[in-house]
C-alpha positions in Angstrom: -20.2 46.3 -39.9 -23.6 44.8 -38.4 -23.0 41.4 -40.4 -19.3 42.1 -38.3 -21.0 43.1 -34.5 -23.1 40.1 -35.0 -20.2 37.4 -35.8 -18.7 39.2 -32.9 -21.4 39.1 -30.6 -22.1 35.1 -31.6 -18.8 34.0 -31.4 -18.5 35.4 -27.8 -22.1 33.7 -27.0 -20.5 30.6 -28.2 -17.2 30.9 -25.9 -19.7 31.9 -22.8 -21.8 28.7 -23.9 -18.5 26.5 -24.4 -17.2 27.4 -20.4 -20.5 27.3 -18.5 -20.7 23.5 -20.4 -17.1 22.7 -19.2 -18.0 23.6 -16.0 -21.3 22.0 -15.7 -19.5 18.8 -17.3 -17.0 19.2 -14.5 -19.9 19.4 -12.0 -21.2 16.2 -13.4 -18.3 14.4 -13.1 -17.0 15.2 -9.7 -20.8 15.4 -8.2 -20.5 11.6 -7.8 -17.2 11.5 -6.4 -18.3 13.8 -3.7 -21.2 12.1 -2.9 -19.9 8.9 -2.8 -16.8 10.1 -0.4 -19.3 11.4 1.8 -21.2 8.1 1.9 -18.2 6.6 2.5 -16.9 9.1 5.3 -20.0 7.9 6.8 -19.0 4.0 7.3 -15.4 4.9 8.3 -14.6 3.7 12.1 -14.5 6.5 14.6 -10.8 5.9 15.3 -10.5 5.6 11.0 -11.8 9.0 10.6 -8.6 10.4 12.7 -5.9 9.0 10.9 -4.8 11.4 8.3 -1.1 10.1 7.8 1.1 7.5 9.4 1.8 9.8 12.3 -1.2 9.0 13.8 -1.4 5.6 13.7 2.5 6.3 15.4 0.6 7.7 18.6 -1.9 4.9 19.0 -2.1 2.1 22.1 -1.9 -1.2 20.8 -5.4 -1.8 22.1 -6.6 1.3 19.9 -4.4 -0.4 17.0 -6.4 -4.0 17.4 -9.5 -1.4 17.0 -8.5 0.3 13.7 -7.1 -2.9 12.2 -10.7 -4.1 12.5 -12.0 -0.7 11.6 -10.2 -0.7 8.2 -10.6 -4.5 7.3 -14.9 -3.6 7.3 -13.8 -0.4 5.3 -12.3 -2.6 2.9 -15.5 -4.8 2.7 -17.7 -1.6 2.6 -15.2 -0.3 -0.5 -14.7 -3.2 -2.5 -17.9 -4.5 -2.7 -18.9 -1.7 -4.5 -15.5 -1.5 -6.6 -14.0 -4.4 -7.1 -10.3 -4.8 -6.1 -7.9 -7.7 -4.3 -10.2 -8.3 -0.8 -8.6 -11.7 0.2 -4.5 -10.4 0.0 -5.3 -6.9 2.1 -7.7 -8.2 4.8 -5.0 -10.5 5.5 -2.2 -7.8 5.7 -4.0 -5.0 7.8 -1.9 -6.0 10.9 1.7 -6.2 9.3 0.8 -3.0 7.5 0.0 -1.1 10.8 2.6 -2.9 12.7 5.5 -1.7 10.5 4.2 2.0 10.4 4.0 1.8 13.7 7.4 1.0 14.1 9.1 2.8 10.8 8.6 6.1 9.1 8.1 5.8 5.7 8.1 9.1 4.7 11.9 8.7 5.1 12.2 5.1 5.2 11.6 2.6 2.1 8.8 0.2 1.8 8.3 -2.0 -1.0 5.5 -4.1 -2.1 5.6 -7.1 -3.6 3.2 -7.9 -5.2 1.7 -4.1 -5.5 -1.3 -5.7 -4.8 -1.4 -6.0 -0.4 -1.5 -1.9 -0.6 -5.0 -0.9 0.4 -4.5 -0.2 4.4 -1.3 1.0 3.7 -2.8 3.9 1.4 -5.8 4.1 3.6 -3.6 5.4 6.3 -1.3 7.4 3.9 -4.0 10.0 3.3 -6.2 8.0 0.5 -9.3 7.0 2.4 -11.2 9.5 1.2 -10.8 8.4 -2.4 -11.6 5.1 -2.6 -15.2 5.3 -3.0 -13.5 5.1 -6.8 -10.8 2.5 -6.4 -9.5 1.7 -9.6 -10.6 4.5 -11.2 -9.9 7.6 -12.8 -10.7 9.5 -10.0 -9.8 7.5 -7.1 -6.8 5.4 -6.6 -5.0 2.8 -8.3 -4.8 -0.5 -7.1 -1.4 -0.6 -7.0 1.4 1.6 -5.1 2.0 4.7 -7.0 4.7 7.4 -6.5 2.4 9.9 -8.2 0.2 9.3 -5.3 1.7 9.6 -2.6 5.7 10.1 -1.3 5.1 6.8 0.5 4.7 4.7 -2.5 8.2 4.0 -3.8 7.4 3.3 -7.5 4.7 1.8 -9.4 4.7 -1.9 -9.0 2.2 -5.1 -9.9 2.4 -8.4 -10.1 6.6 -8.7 -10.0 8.9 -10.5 -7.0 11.0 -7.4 -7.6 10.9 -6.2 -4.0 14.0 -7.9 -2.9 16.0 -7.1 -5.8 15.1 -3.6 -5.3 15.4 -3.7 -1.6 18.8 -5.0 -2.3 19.9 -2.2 -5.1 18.4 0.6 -2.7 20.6 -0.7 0.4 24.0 -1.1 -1.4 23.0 2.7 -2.8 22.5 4.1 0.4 25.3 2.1 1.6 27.8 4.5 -0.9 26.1 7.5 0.2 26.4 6.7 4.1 22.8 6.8 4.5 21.2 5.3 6.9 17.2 5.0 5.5 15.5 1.6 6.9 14.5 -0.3 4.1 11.4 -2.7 4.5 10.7 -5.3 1.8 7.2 -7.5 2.1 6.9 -10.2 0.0 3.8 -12.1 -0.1 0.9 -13.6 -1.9 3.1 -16.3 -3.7 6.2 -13.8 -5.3 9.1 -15.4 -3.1 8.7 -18.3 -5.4 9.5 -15.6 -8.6 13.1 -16.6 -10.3 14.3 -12.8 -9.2 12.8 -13.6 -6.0 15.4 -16.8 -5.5 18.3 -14.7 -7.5 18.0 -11.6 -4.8 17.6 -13.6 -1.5 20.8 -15.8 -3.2 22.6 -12.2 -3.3 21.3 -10.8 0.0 25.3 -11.5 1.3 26.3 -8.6 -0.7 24.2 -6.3 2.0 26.2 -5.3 5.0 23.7 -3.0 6.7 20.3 -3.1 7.7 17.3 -4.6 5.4 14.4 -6.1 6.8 12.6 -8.6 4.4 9.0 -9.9 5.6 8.0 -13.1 4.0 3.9 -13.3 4.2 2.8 -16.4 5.2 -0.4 -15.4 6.3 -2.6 -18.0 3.9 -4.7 -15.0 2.7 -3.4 -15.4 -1.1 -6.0 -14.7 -4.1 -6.0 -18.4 -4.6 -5.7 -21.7 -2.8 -1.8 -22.7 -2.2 -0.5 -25.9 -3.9 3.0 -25.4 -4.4 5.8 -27.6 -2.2 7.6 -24.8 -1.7 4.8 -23.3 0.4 4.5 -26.0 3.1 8.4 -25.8 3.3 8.3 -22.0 4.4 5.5 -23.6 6.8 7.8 -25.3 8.5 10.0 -22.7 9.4 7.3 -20.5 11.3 7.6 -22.3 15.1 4.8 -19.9 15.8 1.8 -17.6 14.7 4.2 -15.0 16.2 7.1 -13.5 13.7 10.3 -15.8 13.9 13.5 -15.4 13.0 14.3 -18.2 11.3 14.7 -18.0 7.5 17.7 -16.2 6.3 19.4 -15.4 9.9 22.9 -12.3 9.4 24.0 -9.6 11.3 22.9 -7.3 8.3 19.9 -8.1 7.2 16.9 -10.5 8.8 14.1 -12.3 6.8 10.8 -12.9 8.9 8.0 -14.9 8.6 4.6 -13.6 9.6 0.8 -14.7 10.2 -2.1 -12.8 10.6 -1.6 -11.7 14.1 -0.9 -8.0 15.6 2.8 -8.3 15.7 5.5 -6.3 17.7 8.5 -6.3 15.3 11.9 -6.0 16.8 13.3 -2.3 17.7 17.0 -3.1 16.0 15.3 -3.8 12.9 
């Protein structure tokens, strides 16, 4: 019976000793996140602290949106110079991004990414900030959209051209159901020239409601641009402003855009 009490007694020592090292492991771990999202917190904009969802950035002047673009393209500097991640692609999409929820609500309405890549202001403003102290990592934020994120992230896409094809396949979906969800396609950093890139745009006739596509031009790719068909989408953009002048039909509309605050148009 003693040799019994003291197995007992042991074995419940060990248990106690096995959960007070689980949670001081768990300390361990998450200590670093905390601090490092605090550090963070700290070099957030004023105006960047606020916005907790698209709503927000829905109630904002376009002055106070020229602020937080510029508020959010240092937090990306800040972030990913002590990450790692895309810099070049994002700092060049922080307009469109706020532009477009500005105008749309994506927690109803579709966006899709393509590639996954130009998603860091859009998940900054979809309630992520705060997380990517650890971009990248296990216990921050991927680099790419995510649906296991966030409800604003459509599905988990990379380096693809899939947007339009999707874009296309969501529209004629909704289109059976007699739903009437605005779907937003941006295509950028070199995937328009992706063979299911040119195979979507070549079926966009099959679309007979609206579908907003937004080619960006906005020479902010991760490396330089050689290709022909690049300086023949440069032609097409008459100004830094977005034109409508790839793609024209009553049902859907292809942009261009540059690295300006934009104003797209309200029946889009």
């Amino acid at each position: 019976m003693a040799l019994g009490a003291v197995v007992t007694i042991r074995g419940q020592d060990a248990r106690d000793t096995f959960r007070q090292s689980m949670a001081l492991g768990a300390a361990i771990r998450f200590f670093p996140v905390f601090l490092a999202a605090s550090w963070y917190s700290k070099r957030m904009g004023d105006l960047l602290k606020k916005i907790e969802s698209p709503a927000d950035v829905r109630k904002l002047s376009t002055g106070q949106l020229e602020t937080l673009a510029e508020e959010i393209r240092q937090f990306i500097l800040v972030s990913l110079s002590k990450t790692g991640g895309h810099l070049s692609s994002n700092l060049g999409v922080v307009e469109l991004t706020l532009a477009l929820h500005k105008v749309f609500d994506f927690k109803k309405d579709k966006l899709l990414w393509d590639v996954g890549h130009q998603c860091y202001t859009h998940k900054i403003i979809t309630g992520r900030k705060d997380k990517f102290a650890f971009l990248r990592q296990a216990e921050g934020v991927s680099g790419f959209p995510n649906p296991e994120e966030s409800k604003y992230d459509q599905f988990v896409v990379g380096h693809a051209g899939t947007s339009v094809a999707t874009a296309i396949g969501m529209a004629l979906g909704q289109h059976q159901q007699n739903k009437s969800d605005k779907i937003v396609a941006i295509v950028g950093d070199a995937s328009i020239v992706n063979g299911v890139s040119f195979e979507a745009l070549n079926n966009l006739g099959l679309v007979k409601r609206q579908l907003l596509i937004v080619l960006n031009d906005n020479s902010s790719s991760v490396s330089p641009i050689l290709a022909r068909s690049s300086r023949s989408t440069a032609t097409l953009s008459t100004s830094l402003q977005m034109s409508e002048n790839l793609l024209p039909s009553r049902s859907f509309a292809v942009y261009l855009y540059s690295r300006t605050a934009i104003t797209p148009p309200s029946h889009l």
